[in-house]
Jmol script that loads the backbone (N, CA, C; Angstrom):
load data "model"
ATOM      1  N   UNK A   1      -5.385 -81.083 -44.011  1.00  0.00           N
ATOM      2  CA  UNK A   1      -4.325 -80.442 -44.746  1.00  0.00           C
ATOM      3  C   UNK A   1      -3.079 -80.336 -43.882  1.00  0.00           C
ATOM      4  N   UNK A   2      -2.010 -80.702 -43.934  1.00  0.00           N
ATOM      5  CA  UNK A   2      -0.615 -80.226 -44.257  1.00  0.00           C
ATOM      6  C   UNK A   2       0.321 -80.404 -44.763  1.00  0.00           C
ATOM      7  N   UNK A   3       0.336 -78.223 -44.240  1.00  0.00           N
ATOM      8  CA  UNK A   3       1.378 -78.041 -45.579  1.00  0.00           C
ATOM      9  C   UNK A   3       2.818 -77.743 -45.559  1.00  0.00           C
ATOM     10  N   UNK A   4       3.379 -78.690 -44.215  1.00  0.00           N
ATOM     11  CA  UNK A   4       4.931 -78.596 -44.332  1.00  0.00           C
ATOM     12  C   UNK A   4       5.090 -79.766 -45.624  1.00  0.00           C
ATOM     13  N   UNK A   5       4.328 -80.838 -45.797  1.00  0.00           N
ATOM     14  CA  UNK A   5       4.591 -81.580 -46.480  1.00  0.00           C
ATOM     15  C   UNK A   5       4.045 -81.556 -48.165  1.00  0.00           C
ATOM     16  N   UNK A   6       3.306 -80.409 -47.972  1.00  0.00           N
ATOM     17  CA  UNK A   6       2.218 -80.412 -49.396  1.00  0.00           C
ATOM     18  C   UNK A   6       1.589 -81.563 -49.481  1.00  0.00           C
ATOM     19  N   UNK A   7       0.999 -82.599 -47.954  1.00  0.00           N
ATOM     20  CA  UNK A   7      -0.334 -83.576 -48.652  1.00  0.00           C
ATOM     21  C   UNK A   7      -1.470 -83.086 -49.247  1.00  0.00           C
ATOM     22  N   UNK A   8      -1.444 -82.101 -48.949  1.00  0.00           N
ATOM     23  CA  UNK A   8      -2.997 -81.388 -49.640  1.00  0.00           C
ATOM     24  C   UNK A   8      -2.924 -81.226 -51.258  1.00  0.00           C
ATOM     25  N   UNK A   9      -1.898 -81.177 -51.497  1.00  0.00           N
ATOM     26  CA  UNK A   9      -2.045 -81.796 -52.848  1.00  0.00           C
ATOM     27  C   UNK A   9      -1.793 -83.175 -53.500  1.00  0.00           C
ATOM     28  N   UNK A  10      -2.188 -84.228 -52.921  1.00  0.00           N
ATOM     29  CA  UNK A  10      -2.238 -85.426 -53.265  1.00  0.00           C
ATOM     30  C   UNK A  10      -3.074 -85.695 -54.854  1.00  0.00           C
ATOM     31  N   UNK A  11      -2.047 -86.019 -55.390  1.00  0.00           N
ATOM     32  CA  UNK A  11      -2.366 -85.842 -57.243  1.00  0.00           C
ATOM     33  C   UNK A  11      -2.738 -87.105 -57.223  1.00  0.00           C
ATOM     34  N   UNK A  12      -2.858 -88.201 -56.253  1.00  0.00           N
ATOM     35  CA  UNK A  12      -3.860 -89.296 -56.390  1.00  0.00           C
ATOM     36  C   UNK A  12      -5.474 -89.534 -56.533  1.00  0.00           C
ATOM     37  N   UNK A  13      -5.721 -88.277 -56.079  1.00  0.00           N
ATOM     38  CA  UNK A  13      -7.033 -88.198 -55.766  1.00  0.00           C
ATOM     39  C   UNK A  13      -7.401 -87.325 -56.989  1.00  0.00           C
ATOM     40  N   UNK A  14      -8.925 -88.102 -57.459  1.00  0.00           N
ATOM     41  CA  UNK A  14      -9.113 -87.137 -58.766  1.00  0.00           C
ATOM     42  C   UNK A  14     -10.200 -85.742 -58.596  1.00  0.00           C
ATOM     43  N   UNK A  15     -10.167 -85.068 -59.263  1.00  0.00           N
ATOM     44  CA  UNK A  15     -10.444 -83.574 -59.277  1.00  0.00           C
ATOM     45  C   UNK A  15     -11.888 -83.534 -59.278  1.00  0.00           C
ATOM     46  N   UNK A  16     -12.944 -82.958 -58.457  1.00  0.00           N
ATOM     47  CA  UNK A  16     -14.665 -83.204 -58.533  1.00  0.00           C
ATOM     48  C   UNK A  16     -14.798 -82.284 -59.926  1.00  0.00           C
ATOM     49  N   UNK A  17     -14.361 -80.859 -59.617  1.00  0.00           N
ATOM     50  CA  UNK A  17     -14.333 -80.376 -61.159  1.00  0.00           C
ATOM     51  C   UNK A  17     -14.663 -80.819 -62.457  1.00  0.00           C
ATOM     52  N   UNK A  18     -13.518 -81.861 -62.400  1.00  0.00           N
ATOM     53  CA  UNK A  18     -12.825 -82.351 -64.062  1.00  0.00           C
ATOM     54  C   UNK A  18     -14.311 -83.892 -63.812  1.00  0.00           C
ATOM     55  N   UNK A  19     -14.676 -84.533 -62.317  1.00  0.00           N
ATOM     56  CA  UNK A  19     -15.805 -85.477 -62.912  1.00  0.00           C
ATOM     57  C   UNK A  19     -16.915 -85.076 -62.939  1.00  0.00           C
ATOM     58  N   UNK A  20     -17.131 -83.754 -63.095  1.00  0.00           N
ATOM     59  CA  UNK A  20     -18.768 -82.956 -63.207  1.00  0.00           C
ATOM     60  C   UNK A  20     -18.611 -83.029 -64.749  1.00  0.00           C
ATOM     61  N   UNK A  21     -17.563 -83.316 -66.095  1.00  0.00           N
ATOM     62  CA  UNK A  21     -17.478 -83.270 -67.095  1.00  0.00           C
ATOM     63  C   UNK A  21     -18.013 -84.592 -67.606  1.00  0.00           C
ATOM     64  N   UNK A  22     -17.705 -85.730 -67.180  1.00  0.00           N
ATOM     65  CA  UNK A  22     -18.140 -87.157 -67.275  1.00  0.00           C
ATOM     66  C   UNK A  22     -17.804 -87.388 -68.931  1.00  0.00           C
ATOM     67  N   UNK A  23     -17.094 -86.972 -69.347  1.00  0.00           N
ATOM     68  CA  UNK A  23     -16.380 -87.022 -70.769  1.00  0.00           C
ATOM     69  C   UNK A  23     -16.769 -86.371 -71.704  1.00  0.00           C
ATOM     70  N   UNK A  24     -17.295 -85.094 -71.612  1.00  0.00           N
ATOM     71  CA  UNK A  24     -18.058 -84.499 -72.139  1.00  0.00           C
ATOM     72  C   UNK A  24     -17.015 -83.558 -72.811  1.00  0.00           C
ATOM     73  N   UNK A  25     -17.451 -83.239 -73.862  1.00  0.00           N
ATOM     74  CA  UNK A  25     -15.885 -82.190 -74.458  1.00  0.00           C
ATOM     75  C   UNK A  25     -16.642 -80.502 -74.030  1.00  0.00           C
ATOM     76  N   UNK A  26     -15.314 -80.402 -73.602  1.00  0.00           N
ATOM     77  CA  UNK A  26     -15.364 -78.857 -73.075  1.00  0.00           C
ATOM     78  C   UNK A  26     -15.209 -77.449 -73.901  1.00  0.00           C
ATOM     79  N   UNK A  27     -16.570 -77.290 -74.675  1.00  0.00           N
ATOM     80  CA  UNK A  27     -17.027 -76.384 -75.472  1.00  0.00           C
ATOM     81  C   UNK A  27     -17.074 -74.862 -74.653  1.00  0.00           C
ATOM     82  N   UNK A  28     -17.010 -74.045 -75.731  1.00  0.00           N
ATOM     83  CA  UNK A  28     -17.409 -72.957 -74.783  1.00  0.00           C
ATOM     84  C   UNK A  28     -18.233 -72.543 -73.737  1.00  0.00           C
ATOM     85  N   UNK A  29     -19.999 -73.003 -74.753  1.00  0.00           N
ATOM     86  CA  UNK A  29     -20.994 -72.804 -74.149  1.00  0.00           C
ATOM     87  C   UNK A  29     -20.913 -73.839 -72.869  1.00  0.00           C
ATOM     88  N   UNK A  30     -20.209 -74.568 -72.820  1.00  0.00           N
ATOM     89  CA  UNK A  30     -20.211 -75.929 -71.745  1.00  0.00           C
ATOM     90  C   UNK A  30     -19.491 -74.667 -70.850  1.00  0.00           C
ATOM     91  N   UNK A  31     -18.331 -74.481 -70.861  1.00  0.00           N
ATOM     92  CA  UNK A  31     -17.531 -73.376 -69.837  1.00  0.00           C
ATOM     93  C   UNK A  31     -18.554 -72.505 -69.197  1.00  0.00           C
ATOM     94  N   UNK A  32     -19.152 -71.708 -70.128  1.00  0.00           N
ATOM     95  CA  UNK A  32     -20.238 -70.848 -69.840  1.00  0.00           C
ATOM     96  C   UNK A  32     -21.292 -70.994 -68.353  1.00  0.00           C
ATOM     97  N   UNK A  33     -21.701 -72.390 -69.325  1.00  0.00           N
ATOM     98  CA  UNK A  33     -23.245 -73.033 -68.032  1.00  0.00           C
ATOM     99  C   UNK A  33     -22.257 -73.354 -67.028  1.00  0.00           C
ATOM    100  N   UNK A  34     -21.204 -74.590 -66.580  1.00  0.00           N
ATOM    101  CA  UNK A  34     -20.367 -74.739 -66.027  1.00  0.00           C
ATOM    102  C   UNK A  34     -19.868 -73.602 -64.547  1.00  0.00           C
ATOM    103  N   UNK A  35     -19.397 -72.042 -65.381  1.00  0.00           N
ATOM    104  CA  UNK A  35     -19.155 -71.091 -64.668  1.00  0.00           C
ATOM    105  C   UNK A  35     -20.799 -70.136 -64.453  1.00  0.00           C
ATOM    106  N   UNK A  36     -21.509 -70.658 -64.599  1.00  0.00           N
ATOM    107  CA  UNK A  36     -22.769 -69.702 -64.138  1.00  0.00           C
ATOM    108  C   UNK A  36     -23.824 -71.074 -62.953  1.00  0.00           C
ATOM    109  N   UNK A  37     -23.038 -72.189 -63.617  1.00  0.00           N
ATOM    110  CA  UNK A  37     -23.535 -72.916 -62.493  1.00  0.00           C
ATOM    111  C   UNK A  37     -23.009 -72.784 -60.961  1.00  0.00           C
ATOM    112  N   UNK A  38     -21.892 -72.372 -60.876  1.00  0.00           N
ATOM    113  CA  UNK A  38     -20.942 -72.618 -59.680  1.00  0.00           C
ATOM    114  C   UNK A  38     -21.159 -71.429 -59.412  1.00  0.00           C
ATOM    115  N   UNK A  39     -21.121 -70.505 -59.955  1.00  0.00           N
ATOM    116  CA  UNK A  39     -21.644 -69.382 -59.222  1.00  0.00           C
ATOM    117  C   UNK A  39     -22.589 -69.038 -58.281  1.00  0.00           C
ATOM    118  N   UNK A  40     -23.694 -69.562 -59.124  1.00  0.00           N
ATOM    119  CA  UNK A  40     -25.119 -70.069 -58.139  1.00  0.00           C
ATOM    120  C   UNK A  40     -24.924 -70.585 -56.938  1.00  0.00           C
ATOM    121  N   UNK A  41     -24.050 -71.561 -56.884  1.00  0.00           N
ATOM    122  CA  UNK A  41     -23.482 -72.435 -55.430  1.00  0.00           C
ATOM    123  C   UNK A  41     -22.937 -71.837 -55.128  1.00  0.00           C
ATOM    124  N   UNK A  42     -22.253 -70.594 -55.115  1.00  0.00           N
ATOM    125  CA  UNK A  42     -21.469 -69.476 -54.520  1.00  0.00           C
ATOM    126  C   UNK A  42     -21.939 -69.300 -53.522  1.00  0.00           C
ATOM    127  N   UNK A  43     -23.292 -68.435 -54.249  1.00  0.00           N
ATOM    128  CA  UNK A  43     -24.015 -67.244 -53.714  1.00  0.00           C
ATOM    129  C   UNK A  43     -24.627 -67.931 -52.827  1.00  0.00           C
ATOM    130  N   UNK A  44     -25.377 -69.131 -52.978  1.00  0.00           N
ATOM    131  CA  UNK A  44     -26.213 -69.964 -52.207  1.00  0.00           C
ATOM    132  C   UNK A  44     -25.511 -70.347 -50.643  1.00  0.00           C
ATOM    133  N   UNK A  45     -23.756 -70.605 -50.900  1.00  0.00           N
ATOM    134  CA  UNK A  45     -23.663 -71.274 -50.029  1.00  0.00           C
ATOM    135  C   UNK A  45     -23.096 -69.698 -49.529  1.00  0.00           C
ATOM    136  N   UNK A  46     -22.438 -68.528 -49.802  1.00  0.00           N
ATOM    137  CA  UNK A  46     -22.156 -67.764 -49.079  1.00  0.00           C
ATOM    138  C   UNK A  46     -23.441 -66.944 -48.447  1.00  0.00           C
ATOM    139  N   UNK A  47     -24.531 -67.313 -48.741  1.00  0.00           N
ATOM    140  CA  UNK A  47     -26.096 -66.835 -48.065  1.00  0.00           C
ATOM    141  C   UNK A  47     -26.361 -67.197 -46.891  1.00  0.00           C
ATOM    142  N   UNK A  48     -26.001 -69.065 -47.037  1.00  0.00           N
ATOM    143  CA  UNK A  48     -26.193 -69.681 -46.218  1.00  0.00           C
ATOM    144  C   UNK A  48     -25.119 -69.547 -44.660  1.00  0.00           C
ATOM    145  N   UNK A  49     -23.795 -69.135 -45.137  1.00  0.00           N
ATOM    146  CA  UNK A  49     -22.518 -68.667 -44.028  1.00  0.00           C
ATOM    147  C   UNK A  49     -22.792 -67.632 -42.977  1.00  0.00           C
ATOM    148  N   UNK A  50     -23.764 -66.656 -44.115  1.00  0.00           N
ATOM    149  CA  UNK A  50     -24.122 -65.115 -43.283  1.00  0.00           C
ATOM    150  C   UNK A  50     -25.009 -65.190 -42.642  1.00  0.00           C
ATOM    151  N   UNK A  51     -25.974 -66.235 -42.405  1.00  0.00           N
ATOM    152  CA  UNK A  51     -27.334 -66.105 -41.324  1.00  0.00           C
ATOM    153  C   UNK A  51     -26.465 -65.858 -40.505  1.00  0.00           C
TER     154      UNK A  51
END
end "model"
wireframe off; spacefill off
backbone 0.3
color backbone group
């Protein structure tokens, strides 16, 4: 990253987010699992920080 120049936002590169969708239309219940999935990887990986 830097950010005198803002490369860290290089809008070339595409979003992991938006390809965990794989064209899938973004329903509620999709939002739902989506945000209870990442959560899980939250907790998991902030578990894993605190040993």
């Amino acid at each position: 990253m830097h950010y005198g120049s803002c490369s860290f936002l290089d809008r070339s590169r595409p979003l992991p987010a938006f390809q965990k969708l794989e064209n899938q239309p973004l329903t509620p219940e999709m939002s739902l699992q989506i945000l209870h999935d990442e959560k899980q990887q939250i907790a998991e990986t902030m578990s894993f920080l605190s040993r």
